[in-house]
MDTraj code that builds the backbone (N, CA, C; nanometers):
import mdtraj as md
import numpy as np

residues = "UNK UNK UNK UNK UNK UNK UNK UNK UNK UNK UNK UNK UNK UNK UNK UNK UNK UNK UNK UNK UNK UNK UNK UNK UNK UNK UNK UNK UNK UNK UNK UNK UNK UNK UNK UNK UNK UNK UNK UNK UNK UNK UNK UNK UNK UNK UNK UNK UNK UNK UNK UNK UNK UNK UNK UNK UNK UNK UNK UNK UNK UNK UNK UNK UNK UNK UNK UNK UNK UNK UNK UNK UNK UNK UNK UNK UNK UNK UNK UNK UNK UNK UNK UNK UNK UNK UNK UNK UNK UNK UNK UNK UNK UNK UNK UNK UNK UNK UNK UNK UNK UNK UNK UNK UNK UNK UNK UNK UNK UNK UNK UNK UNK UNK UNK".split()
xyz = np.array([
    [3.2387, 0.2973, 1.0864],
    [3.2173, 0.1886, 0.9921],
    [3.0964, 0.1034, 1.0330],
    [3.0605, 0.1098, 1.1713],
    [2.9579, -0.0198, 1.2031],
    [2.8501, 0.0690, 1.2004],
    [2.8362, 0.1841, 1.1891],
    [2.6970, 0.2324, 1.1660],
    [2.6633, 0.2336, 1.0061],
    [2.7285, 0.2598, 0.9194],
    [2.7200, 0.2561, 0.7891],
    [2.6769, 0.1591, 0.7567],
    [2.7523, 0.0380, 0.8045],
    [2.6655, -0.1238, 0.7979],
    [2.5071, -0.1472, 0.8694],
    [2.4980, -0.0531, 0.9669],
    [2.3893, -0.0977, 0.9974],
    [2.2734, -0.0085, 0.9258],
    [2.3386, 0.1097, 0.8505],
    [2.2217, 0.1778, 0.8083],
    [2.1908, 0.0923, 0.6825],
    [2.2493, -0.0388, 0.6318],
    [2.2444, -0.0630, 0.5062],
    [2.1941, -0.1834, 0.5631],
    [2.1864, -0.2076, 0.6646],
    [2.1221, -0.3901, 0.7563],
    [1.9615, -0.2942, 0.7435],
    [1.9857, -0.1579, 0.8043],
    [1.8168, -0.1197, 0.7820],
    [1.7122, -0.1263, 0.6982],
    [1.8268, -0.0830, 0.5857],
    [1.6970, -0.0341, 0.4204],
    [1.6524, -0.1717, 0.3803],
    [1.7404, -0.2953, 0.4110],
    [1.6913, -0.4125, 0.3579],
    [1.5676, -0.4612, 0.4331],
    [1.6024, -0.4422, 0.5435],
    [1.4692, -0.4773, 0.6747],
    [1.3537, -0.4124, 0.6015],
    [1.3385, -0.2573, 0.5682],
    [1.2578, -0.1762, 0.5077],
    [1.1922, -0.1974, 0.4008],
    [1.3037, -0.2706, 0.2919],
    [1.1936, -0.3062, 0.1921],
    [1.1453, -0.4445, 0.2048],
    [1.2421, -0.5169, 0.3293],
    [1.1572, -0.6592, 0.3115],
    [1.0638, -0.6587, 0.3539],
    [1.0140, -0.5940, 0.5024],
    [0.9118, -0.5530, 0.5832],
    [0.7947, -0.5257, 0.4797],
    [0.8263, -0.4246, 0.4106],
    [0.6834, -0.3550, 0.3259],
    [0.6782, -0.4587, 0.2558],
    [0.7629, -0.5246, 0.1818],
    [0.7333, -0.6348, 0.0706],
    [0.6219, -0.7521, 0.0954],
    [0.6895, -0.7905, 0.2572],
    [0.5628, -0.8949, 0.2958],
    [0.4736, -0.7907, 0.3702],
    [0.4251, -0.6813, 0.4027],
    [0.3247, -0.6407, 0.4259],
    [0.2584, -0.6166, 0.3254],
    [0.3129, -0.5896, 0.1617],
    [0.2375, -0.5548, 0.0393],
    [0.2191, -0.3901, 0.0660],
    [0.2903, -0.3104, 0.0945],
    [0.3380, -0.1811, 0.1133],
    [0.4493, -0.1489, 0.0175],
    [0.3968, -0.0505, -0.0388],
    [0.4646, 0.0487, -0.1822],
    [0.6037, 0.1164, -0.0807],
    [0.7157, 0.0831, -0.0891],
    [0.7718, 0.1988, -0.0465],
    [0.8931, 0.2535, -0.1850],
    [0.8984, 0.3782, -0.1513],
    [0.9878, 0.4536, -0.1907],
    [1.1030, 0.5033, -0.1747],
    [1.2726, 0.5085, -0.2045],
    [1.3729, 0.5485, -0.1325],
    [1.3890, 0.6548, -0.2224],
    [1.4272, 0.7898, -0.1632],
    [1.4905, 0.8933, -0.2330],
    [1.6164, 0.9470, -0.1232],
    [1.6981, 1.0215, -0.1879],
    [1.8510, 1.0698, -0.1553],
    [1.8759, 1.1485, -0.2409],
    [1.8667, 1.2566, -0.1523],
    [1.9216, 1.4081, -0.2517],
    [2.0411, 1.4368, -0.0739],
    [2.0176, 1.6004, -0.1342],
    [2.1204, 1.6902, -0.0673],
    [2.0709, 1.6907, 0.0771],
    [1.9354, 1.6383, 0.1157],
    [1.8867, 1.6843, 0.2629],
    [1.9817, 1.5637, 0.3224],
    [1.9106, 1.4537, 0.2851],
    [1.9703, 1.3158, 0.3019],
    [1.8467, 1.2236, 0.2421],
    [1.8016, 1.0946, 0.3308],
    [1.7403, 1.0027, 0.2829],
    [1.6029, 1.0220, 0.3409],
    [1.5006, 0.9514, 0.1941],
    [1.3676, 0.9353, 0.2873],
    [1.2934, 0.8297, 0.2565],
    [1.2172, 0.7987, 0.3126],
    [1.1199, 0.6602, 0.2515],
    [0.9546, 0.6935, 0.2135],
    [0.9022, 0.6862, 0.1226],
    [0.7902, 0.7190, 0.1171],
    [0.6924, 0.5819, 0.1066],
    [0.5955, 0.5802, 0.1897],
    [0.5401, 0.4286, 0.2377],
    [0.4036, 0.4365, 0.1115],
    [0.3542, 0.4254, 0.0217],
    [0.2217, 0.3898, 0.0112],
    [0.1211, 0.2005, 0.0351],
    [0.0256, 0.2509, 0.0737],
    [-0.0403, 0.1503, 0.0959],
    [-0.2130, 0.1718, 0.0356],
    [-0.2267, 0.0787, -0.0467],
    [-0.3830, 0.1380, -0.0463],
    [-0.4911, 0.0153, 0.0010],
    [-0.5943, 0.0649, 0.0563],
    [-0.6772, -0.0574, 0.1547],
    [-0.7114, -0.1066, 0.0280],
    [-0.7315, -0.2696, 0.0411],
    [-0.8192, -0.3454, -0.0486],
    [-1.0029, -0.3554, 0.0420],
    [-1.0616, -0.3360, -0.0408],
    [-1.1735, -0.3198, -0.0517],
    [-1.2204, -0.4498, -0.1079],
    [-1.2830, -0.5747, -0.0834],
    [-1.2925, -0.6822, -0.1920],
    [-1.3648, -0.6427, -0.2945],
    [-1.5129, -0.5400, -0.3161],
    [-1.6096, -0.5131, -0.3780],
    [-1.5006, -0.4667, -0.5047],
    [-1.4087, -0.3825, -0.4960],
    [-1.3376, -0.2931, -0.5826],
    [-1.1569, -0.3602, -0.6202],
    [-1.1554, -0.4566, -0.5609],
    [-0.9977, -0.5176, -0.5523],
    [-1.0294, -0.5897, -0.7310],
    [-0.8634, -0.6027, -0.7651],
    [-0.8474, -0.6171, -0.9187],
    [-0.7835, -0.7301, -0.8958],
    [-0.7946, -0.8082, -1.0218],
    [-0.7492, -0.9499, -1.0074],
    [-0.6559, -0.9999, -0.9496],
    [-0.5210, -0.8690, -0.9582],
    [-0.3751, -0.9055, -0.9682],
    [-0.3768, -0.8901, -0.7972],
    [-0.4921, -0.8319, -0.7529],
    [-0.4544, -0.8313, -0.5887],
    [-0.5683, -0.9530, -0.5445],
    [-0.6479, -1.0179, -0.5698],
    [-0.7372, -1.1253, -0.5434],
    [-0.6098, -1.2531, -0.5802],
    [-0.5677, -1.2754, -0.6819],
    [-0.5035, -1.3605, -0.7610],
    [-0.3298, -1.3951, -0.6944],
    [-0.2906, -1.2492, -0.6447],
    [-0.1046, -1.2472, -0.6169],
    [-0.0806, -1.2477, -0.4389],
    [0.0202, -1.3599, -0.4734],
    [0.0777, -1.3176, -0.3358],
    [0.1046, -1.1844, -0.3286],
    [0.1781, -1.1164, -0.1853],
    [0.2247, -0.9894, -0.1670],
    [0.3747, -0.9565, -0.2265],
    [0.4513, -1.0387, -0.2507],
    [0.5446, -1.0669, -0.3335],
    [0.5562, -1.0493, -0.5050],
    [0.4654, -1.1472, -0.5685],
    [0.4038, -1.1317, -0.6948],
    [0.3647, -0.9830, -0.7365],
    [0.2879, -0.9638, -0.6171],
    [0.2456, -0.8442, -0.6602],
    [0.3102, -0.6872, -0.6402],
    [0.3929, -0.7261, -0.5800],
    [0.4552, -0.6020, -0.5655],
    [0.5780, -0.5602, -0.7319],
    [0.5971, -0.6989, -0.7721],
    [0.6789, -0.6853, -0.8665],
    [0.5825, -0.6608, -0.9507],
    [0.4562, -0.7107, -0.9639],
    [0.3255, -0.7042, -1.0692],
    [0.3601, -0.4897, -1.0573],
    [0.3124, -0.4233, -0.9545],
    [0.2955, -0.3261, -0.8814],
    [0.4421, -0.2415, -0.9774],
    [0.5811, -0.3294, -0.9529],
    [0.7058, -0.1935, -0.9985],
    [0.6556, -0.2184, -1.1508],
    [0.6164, -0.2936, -1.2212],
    [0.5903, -0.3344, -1.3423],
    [0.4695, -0.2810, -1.4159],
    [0.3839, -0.2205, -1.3561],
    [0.3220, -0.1774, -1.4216],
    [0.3881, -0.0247, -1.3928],
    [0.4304, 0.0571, -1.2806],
    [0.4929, 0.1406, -1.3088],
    [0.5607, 0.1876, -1.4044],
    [0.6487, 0.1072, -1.4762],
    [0.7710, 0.1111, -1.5580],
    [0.7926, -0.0149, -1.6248],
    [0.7475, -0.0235, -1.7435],
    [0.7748, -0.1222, -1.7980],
    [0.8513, -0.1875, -1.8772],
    [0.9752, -0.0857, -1.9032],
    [1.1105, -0.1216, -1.9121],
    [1.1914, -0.1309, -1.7600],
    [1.1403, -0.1540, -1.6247],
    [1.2469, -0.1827, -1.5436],
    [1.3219, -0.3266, -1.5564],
    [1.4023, -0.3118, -1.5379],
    [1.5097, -0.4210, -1.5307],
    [1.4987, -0.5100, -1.4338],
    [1.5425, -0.6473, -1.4318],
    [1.5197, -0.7554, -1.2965],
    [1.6609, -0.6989, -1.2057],
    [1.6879, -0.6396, -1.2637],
    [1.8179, -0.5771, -1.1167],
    [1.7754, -0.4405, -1.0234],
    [1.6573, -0.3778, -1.1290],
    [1.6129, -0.3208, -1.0578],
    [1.4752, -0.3460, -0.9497],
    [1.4175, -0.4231, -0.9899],
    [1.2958, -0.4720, -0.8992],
    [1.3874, -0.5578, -0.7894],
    [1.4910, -0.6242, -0.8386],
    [1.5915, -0.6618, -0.7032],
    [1.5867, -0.5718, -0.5880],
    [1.6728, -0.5048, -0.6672],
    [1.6878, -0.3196, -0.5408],
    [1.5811, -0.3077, -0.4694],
    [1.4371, -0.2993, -0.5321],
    [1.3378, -0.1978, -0.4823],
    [1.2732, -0.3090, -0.4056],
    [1.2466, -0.3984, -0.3964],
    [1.2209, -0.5254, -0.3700],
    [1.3351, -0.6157, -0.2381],
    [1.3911, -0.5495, -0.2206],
    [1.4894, -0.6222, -0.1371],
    [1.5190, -0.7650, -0.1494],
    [1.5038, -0.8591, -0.2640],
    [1.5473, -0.9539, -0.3017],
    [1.6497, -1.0159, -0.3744],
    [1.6964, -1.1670, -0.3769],
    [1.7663, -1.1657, -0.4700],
    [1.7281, -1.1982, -0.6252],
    [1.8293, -1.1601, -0.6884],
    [1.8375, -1.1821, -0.8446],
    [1.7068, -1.3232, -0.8574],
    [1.7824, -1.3940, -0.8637],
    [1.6699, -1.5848, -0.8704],
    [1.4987, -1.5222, -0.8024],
    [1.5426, -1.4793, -0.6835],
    [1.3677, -1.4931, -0.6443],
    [1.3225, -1.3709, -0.7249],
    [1.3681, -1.2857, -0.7511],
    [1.2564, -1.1859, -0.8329],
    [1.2469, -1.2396, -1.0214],
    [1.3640, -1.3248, -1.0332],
    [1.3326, -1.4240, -1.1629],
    [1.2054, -1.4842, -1.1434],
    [1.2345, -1.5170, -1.0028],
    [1.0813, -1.6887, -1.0119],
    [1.0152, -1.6312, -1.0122],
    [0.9849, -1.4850, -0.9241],
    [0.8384, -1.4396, -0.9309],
    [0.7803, -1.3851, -1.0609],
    [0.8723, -1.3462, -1.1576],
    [0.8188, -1.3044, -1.2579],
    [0.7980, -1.4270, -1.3995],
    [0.8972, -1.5648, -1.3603],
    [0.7747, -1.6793, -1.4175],
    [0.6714, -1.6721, -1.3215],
    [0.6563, -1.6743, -1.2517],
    [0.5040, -1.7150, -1.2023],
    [0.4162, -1.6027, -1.2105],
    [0.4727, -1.4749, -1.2285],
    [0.3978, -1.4199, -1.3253],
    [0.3582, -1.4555, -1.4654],
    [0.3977, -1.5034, -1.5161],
    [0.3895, -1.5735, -1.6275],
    [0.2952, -1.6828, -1.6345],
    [0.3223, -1.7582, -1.5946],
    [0.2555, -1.8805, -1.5862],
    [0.1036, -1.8615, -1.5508],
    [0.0872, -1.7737, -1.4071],
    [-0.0506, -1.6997, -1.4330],
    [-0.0867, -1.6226, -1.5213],
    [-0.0133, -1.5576, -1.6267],
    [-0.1050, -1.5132, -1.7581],
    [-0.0763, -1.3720, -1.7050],
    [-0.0357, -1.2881, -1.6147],
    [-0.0979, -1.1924, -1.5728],
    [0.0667, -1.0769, -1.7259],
    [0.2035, -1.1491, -1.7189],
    [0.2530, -1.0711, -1.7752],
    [0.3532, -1.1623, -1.8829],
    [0.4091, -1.0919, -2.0116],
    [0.4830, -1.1663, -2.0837],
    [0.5813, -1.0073, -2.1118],
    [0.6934, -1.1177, -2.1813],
    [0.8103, -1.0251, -2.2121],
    [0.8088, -0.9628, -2.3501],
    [0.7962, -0.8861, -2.4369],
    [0.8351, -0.8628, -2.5507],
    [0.9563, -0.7388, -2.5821],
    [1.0165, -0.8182, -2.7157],
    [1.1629, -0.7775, -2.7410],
    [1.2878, -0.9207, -2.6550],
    [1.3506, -0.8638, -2.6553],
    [1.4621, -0.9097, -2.5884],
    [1.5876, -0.7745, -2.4934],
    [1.6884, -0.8130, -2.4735],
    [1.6809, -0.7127, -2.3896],
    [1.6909, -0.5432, -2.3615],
    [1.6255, -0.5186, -2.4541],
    [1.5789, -0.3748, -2.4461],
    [1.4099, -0.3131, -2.5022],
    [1.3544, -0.4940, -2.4539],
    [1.2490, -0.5347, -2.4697],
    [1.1719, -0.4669, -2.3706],
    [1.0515, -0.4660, -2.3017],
    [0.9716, -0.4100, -2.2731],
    [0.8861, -0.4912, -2.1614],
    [0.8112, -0.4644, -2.0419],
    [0.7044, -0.6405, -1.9823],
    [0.5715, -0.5516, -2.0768],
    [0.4831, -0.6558, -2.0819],
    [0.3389, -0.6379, -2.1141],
    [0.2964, -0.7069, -1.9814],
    [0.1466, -0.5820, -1.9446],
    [0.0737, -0.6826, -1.8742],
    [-0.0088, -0.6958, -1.9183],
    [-0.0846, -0.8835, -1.8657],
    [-0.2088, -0.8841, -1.9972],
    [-0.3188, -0.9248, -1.8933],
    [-0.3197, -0.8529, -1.7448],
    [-0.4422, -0.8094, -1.6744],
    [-0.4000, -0.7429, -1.5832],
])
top = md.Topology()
chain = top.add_chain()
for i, resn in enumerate(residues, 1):
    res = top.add_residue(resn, chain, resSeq=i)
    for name in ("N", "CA", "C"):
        top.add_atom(name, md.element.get_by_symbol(name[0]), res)
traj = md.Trajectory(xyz[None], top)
């Protein structure tokens, strides 16, 4: 039982870690078992885009699952994000508020990003 807990004390460490490093990670679980796939891409300032000049590493990572998929759900950027419910709310007003995304529909609505 206390390893099960700690493998689940891990994955949170994992995505909080990448979250404030601004590191893409990935969890998959099939039949082998589990894996994490890390992306990171260097910012370059000459070539960096607003949403990475403009966003915290936070902001932007939800900016980041959001342009992926733009029907994900705030329970799911929770998950992937290792946060709670409220802080991945605030970050996505303050996405807002910077202009960068708005909601359309309601809930089987859609995000727009509008940079």
């Amino acid at each position: 039982m206390n390893r099960i807990e700690e493998y689940g004390t891990g994955f949170r460490k994992v995505f909080s870690y990448c979250l404030e490093a601004g590191v893409e990670v990935f969890y998959k679980d099939d039949e082998q078992g589990f894996s994490f796939e890390f992306e990171r891409t260097p910012i370059n300032p000459m070539y960096a885009t607003e949403a990475e000049i403009q966003l915290d590493a936070a902001q932007f990572a939800v900016y980041r699952l959001i342009k992926r998929n733009d029907k994900i759900t705030i329970e799911e950027i929770t998950t992937k994000v290792a946060k709670s419910h409220r802080t991945v709310a605030r970050l996505i007003d303050e996405l807002k508020q910077k202009g960068f995304l708005k909601r359309v529909g309601g809930t089987r609505g859609y995000w727009k990003l509008l940079k």
